[in-house]
Each structure stands twice: as structure tokens, then as C-alpha cells.
N, CA, C and O of each residue as an XYZ file, in Angstrom:
408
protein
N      90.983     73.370     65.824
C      89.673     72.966     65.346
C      88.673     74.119     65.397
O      87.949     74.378     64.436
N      88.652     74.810     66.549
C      87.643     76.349     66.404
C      87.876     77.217     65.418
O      86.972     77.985     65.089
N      89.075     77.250     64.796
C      89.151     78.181     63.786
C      88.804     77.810     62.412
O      88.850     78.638     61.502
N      88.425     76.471     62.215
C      87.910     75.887     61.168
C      86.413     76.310     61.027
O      85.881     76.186     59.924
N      85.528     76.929     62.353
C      83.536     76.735     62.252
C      83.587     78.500     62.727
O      83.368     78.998     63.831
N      83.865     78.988     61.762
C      83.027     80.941     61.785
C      82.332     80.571     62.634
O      82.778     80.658     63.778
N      80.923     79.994     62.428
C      79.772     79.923     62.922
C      79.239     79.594     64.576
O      78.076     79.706     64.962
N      79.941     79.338     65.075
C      79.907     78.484     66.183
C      79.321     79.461     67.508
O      79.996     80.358     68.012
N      78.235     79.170     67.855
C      77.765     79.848     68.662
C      76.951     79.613     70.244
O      76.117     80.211     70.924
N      77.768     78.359     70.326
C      77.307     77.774     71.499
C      78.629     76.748     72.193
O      79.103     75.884     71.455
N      78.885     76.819     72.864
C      80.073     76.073     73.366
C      80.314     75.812     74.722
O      80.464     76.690     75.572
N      80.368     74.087     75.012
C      80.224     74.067     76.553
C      82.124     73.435     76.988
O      82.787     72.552     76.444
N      82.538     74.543     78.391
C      83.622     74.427     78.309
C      83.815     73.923     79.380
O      82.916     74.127     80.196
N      85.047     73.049     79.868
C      85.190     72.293     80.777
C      86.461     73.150     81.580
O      87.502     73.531     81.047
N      86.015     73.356     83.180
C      87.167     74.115     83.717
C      88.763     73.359     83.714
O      89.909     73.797     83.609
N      88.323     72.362     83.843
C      89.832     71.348     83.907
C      89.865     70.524     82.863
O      89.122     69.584     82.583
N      90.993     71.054     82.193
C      91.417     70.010     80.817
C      92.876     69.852     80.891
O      93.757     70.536     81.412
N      92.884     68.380     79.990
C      94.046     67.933     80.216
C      95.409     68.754     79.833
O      96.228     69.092     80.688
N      95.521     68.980     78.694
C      96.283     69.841     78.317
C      96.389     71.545     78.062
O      97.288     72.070     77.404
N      95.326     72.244     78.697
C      95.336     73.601     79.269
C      94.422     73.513     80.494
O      94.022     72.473     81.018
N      94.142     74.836     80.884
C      93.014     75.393     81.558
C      91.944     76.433     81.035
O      92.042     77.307     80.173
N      90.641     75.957     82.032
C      89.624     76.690     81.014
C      89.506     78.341     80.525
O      88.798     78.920     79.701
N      90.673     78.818     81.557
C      90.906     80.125     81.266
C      91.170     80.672     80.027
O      90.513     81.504     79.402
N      92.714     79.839     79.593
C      93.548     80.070     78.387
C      92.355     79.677     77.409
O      91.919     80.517     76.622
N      91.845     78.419     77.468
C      90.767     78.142     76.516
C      89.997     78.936     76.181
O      89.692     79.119     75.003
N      89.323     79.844     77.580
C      88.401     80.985     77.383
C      88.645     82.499     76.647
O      87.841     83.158     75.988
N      90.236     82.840     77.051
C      90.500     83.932     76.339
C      90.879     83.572     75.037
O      91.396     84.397     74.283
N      90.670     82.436     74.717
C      91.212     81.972     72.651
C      89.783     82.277     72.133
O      89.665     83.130     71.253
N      88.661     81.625     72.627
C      87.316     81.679     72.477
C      86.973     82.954     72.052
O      86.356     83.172     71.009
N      87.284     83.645     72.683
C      86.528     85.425     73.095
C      87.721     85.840     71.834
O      87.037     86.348     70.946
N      88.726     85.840     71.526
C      89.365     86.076     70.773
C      88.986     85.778     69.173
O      89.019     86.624     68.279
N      88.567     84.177     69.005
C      88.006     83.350     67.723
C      86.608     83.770     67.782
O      86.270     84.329     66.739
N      85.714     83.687     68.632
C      84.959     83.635     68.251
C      83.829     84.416     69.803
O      83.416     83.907     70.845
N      83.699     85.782     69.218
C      83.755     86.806     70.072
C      81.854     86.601     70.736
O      81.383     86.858     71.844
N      81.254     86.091     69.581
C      80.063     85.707     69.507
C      79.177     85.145     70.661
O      78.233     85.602     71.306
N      80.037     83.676     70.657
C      79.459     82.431     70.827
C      79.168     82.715     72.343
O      80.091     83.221     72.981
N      77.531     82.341     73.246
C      77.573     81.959     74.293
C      78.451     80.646     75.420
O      77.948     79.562     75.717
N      79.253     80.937     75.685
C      79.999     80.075     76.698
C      79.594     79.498     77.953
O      79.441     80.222     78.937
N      79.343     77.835     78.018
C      78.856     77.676     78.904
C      79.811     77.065     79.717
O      80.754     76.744     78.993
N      80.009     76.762     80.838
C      80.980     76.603     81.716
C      81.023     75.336     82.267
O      79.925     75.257     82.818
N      81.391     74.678     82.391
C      81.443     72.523     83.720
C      82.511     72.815     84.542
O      83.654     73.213     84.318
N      81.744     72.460     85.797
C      83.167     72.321     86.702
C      82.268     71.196     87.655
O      81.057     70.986     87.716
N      83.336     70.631     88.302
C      82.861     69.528     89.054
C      82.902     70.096     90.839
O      82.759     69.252     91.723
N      83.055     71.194     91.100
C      83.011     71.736     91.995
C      82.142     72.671     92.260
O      82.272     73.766     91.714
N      81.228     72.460     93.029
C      80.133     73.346     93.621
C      80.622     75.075     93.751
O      80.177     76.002     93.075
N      81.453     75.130     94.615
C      82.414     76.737     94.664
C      83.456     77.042     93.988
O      84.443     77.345     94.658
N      83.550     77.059     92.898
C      84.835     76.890     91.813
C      84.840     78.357     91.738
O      83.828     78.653     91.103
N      85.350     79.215     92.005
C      86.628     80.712     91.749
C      86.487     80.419     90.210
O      85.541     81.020     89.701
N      87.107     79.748     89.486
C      87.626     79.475     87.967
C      86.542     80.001     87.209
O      86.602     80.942     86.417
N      85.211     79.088     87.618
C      84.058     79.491     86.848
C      83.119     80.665     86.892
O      82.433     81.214     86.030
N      83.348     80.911     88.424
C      82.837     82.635     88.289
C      83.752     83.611     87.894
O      83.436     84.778     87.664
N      84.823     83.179     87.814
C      85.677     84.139     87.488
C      85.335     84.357     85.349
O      85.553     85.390     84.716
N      84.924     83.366     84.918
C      85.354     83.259     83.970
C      83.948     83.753     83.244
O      83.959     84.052     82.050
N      82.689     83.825     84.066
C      81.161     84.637     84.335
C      81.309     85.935     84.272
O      80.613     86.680     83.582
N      82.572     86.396     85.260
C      82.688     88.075     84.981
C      83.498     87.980     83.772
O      83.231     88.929     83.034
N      84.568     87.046     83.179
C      84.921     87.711     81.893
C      84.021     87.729     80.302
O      84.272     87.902     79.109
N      82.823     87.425     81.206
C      81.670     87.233     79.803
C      81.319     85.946     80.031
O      80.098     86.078     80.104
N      81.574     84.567     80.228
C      80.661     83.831     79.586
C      79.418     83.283     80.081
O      79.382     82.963     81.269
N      78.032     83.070     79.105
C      77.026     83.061     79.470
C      76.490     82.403     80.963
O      75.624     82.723     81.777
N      77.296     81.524     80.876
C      76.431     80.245     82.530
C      78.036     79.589     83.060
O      79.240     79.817     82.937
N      77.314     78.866     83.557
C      78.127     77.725     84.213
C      77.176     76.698     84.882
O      76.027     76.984     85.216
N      77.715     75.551     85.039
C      77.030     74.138     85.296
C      77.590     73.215     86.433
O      78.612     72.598     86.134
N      77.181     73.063     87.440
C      78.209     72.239     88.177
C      77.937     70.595     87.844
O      76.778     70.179     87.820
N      78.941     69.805     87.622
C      79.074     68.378     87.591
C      78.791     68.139     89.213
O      79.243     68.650     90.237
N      77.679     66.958     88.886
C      76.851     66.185     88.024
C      75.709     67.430     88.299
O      75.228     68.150     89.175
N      75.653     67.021     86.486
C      74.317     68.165     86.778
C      72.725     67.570     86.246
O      72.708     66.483     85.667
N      71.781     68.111     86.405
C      70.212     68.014     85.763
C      70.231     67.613     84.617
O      71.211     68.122     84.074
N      69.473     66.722     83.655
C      69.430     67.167     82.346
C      68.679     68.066     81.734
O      68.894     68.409     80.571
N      67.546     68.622     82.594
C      66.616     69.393     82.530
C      67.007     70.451     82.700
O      66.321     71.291     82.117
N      68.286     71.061     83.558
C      69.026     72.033     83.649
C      70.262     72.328     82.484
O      70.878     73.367     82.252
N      70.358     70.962     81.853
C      71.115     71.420     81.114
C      70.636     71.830     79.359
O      71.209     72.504     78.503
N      69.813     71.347     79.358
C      68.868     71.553     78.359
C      68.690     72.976     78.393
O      69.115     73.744     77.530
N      67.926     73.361     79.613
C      67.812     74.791     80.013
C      68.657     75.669     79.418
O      68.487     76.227     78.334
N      69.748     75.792     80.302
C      71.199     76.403     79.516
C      71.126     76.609     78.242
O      70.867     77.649     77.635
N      71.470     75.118     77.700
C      71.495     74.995     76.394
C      70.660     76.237     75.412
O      71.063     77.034     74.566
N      69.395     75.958     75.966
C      68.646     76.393     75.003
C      68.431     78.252     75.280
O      67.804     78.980     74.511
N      68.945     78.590     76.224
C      69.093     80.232     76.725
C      70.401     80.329     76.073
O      70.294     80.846     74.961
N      71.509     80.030     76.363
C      72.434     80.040     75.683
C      72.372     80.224     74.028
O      72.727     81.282     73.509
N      71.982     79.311     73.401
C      71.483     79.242     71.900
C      70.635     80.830     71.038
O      70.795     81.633     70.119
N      69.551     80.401     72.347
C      68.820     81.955     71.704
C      69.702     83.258     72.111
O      69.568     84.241     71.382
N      70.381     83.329     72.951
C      71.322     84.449     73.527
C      71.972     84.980     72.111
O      71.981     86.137     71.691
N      72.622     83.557     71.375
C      73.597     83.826     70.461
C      72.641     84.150     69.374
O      73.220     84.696     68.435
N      71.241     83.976     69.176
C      70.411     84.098     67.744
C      69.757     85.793     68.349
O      69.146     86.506     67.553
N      69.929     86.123     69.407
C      69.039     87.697     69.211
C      69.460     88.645     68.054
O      68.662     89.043     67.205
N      70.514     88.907     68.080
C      70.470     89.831     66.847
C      69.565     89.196     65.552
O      68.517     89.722     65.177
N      69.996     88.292     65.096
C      69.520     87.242     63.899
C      68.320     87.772     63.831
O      67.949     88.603     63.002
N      67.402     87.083     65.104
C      65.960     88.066     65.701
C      65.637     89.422     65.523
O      64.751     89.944     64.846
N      66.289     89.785     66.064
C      65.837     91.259     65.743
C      65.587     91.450     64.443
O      64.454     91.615     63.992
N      67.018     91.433     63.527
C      66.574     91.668     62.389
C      65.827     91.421     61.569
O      65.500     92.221     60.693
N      65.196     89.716     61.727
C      64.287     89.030     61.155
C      62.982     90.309     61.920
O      62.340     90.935     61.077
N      62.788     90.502     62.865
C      61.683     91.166     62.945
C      61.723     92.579     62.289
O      60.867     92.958     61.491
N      62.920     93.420     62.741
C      62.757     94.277     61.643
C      62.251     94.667     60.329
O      61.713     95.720     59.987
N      62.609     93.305     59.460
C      62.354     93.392     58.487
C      61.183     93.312     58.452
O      60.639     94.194     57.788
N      60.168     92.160     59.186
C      59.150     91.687     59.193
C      58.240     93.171     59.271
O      57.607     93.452     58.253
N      58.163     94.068     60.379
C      57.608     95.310     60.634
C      57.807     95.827     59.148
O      56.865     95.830     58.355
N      58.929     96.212     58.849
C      58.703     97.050     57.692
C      58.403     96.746     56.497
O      58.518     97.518     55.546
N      57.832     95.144     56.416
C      56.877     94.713     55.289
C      56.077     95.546     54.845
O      55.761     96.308     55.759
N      55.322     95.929     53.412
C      54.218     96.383     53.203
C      52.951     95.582     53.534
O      51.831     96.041     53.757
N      53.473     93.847     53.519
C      52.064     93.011     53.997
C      51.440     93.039     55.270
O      51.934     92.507     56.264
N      50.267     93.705     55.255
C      49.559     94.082     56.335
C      48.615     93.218     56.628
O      47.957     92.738     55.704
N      48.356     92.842     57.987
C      47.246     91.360     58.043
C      46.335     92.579     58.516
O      46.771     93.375     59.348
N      45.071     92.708     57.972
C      43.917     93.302     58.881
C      42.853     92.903     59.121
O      42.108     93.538     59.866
């Protein structure tokens, strides 16, 4: 199914799944889709898995049960993480307009 959405630039991953682990999941990710901020669930407060998977790049991690206010948070750092370039360039361009407000 990930190789069907280019676009995909936000993705929340669960350390324990039924039929892999979030590892294998994580190095397909970084592989498909080199982009996307990765956010992490684990239901364990000290999970190894999920920091481990922090140093291989991905953006956060979340422990179950979590905030919704925290997860929103994430969410939305995560999101803009994946739009900075987009940003930049939109400003780039913007600077090198000739329309000058004075």
C-alpha cells in the first residue's frame, strides 16, 4: 500500500505489529519513502525499539496512552518538518519577486 502514495509525508508507526516489527517496517519506509517524518507508538514508557529507531532518523515517538494535545503536537511538527523545503522555496521565490510593498 506505501508504494501506491509518492506523496506521503507523515506516518505514525506502531512498534509492535502483528505481522512484522516496527524496525523492518521502518527500514521499508526510509527506503519508499525517504521523505516522510516518522512518528513512532509504543505502549512502553522505556522501549529500546523506539529510541533506537530515533537514532535511525525518525522524527518522534509517542508512548501509549498518550495526550491528545501531545499528539496533535507531534502531528503538526512532524507535518511542517516534512513541508520545510516546500517553504523555503515558496519564500524564495517570494523574495525574488519584483512586487515590492513600500
Amino acid at each position: 500500500a506505501l508504494n501506491k502514495h509518492d506523496d506521503i509525508g507523515l506516518m505514525l508507526l506502531d512498534v509492535y505489529l502483528p505481522d512484522t516489527t516496527g524496525i523492518k517496517l521502518y527500514d521499508y519506509i526510509v527506503k519508499t519513502h525517504a521523505k516522510a517524518s516518522v512518528i513512532v507508538f509504543t505502549a512502553f514508557e522505556e522501549n529500546n525499539v523506539a529510541r533506537s529507531l530515533i537514532h535511525k532518523g525518525a522524527y518522534d515517538y509517542i508512548n501509549k496512552p498518550y495526550e491528545l494535545n501531545v499528539l496533535i503536537s507531534k502531528l503538526l511538527k512532524g507535518w511542517l518538518r516534512y513541508q520545510l523545503p516546500f517553504l523555503d522555496r515558496l519564500e524564495s521565490i517570494l523574495i525574488k519577486s519584483e512586487d515590492k510593498v513600500t
